[in-house]
C-alpha positions in Angstrom: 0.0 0.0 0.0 2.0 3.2 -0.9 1.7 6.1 1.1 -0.7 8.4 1.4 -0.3 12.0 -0.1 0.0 14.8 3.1 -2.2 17.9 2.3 -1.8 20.8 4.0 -4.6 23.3 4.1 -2.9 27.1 3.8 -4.7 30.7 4.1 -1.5 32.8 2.5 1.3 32.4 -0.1 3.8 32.7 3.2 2.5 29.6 4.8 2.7 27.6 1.3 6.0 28.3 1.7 6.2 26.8 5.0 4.2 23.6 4.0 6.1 22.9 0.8 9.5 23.6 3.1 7.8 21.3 5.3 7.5 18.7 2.9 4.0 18.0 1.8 2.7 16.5 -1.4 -0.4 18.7 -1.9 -1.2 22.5 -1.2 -5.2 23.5 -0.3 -6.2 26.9 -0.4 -8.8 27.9 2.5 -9.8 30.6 4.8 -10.5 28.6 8.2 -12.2 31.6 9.7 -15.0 31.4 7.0 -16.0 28.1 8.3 -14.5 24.1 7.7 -14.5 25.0 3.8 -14.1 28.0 4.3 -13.3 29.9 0.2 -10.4 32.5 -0.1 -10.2 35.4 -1.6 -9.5 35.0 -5.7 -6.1 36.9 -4.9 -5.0 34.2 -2.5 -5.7 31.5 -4.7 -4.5 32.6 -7.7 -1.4 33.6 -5.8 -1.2 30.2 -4.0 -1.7 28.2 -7.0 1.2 29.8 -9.0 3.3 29.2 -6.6 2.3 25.5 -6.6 3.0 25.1 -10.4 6.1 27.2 -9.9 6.8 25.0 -6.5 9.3 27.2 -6.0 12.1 25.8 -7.9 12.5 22.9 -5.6 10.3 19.9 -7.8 7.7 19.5 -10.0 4.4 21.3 -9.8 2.1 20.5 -6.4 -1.5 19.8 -7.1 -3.4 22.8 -5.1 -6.7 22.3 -4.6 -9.6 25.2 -3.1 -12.0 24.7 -0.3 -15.0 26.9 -2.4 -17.5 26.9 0.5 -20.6 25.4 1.4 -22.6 24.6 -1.5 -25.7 26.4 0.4 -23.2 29.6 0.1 -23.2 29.8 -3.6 -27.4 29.4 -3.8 -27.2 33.4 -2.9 -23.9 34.3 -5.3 -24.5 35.2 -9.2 -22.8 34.7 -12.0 -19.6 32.8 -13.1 -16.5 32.6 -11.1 -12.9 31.8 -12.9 -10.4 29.6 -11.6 -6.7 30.8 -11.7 -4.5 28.6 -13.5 -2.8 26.4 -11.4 -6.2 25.4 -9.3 -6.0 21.0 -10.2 -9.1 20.2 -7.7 -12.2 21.8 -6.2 -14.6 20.9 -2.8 -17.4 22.2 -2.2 -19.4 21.5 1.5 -22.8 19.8 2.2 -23.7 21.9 5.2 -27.1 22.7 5.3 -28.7 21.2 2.2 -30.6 18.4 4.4 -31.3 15.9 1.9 -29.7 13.9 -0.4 -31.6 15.5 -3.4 -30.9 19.2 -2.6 -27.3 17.9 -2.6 -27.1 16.5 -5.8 -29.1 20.0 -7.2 -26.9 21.9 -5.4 -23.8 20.1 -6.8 -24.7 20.8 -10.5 -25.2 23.9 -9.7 -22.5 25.2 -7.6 -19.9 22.8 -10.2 -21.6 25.6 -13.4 -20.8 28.4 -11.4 -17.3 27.8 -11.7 -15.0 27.6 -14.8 -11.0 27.1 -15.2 -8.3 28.9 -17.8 -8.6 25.9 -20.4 -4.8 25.1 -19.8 -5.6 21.6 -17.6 -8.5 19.9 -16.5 -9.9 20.8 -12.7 -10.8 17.6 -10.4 -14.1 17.6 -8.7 -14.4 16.3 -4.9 -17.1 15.7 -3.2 -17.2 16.3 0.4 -18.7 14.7 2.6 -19.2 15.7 6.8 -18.3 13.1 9.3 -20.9 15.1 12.0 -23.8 15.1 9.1 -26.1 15.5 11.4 -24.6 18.7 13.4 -24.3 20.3 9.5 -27.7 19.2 8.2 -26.0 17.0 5.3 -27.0 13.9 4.2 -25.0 11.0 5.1 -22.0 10.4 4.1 -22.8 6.9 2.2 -24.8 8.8 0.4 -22.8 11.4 -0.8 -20.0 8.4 -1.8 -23.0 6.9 -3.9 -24.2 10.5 -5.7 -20.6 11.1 -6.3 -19.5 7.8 -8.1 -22.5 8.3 -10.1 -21.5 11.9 -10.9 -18.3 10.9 -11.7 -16.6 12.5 -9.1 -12.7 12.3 -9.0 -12.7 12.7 -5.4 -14.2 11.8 -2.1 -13.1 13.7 1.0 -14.5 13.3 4.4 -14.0 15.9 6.9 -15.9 17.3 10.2 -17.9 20.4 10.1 -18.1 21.6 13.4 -14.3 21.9 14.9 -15.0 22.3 18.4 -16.4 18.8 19.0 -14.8 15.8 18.1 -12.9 14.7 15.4 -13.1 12.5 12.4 -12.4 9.2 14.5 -14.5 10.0 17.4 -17.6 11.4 14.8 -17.7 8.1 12.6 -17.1 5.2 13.5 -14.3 2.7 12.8 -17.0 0.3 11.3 -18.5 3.0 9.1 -15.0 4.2 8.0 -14.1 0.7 6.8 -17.5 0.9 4.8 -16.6 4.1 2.9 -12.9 3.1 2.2 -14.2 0.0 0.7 -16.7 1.4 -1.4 -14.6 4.2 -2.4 -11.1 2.2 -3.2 -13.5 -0.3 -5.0 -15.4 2.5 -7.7 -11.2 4.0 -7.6 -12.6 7.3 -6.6 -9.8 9.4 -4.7 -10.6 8.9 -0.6 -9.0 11.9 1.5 -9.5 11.5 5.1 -9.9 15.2 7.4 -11.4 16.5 10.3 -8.9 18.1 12.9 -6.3 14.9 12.7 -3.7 15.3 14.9 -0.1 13.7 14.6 -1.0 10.9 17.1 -4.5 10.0 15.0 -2.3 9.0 11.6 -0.9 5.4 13.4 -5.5 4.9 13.3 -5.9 5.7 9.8 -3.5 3.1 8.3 -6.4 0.3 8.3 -8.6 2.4 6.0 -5.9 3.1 3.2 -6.9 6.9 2.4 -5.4 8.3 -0.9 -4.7 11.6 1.1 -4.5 12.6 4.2 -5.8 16.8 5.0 -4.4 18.9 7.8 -4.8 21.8 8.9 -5.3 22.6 12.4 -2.0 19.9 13.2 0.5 21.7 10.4 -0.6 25.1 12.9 2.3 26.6 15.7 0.4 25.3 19.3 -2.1 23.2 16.8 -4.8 26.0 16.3 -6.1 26.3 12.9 -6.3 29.8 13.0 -2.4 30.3 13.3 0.5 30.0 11.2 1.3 26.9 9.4 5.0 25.7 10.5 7.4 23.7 8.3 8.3 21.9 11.7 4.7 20.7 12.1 4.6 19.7 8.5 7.5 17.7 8.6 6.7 15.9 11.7 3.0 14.5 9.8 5.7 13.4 6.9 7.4 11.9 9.3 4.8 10.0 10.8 3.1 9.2 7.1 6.4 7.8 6.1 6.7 5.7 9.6 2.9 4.3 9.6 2.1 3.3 6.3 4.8 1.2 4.7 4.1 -1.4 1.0 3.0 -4.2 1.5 5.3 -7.2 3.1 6.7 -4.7 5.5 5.9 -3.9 9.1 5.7 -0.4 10.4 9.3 0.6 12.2 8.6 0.9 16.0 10.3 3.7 18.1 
């Protein structure tokens, strides 16, 4: 089983610096004080996301996906929004649509309010929220099972409410193993979120994600809302790299 990509969610070109020093695979562009998905301002992405194909001389070009918002958010925005160049994947959140069918509305039409340069194809992930019930979402089985038949590239699950559990203690191992198995079956891209912490990645292993989002973990004194540090970064490589090893080999003890 190869290892799982380490995204690192970032609010500022300055702390894409610091996660790319730290050594992550993927950059995310989000404001964490507009909520768990939480969209930046169109200067910061487009900012972020040429400094991701530039990658700042060091290796090839980091995919850098954006947090958009909830999908209820873009019911009361008009027109068309452009995507800078550089932008590879986009999420958009469940909160508050209550049923599965205003989701799947609200999917098409949040996805046509959004359009990219032309110069590379832009992944779609569906999100789903661990605490569905806190956010009014549907469950998360069923956004898996709208977004195979949508054709979704992705499937991220993350917590909506960040001041009450996180994703381990909000879903249950049982119903994780259901999702990853679904998921690595239809070979949808599984990210696994929700206020992780460096001690919850050794939990994760059994479930096999594709990617692994941080945000609040990758922060000085592990706060989402400060500064993401290269130290914290590389310490969640670390731990990637020490946890989930290829098949035939055990994990390395310390």
């Amino acid at each position: 089983m190869p290892s799982p990509s380490l995204l690192i969610s970032v609010r500022s070109l300055a702390e894409a610096r610091a996660a790319v020093d730290g050594g992550c695979d993927r950059l995310d562009v989000k404001e964490p004080l507009r909520g768990p998905l939480g969209m930046a301002n169109l200067d910061v992405i487009a900012e972020i996301a040429a400094f991701s194909v530039q990658s700042n001389g060091r290796r090839n070009s980091l995919p850098c996906s954006v947090a958009l918002g909830e999908i209820d958010d873009l019911r009361k925005v008009d027109g068309v929004v452009a995507l800078p160049f550089g932008v590879t994947d986009i999420k958009l959140g469940p909160a508050r649509v209550g049923t599965l069918k205003c989701w799947k509305q609200g999917w098409r039409d949040a996805l046509a309010r959004f359009t990219s340069d032309g110069r590379g194809s832009v992944r779609h992930v569906a999100v789903a929220y661990a605490d569905w019930q806190a956010a009014d979402a549907p469950r998360p089985e069923e956004i898996l099972s709208a977004a195979i038949e949508f054709g979704a590239d992705g499937f991220l699950i993350d917590t909506c409410r960040k001041d009450s559990g996180n994703l381990l203690q909000a879903l249950s191992r049982d119903d994780l193993r259901r999702l990853a198995a679904v998921a690595h079956q239809s070979e949808i891209t599984l990210a696994l979120a929700g206020s992780l912490r460096l001690e919850d990645l050794a939990a994760l292993v059994e479930f096999g994600p594709d990617v692994i989002a941080v945000r609040g973990a990758a922060c000085d004194r592990g706060q989402r809302s400060a500064d993401v540090s290269s130290t914290c970064v590389r310490q969640l490589k670390a731990a990637i790299c020490h946890w989930f090893v290829p098949a035939g080999k055990a994990p390395l003890h310390a």
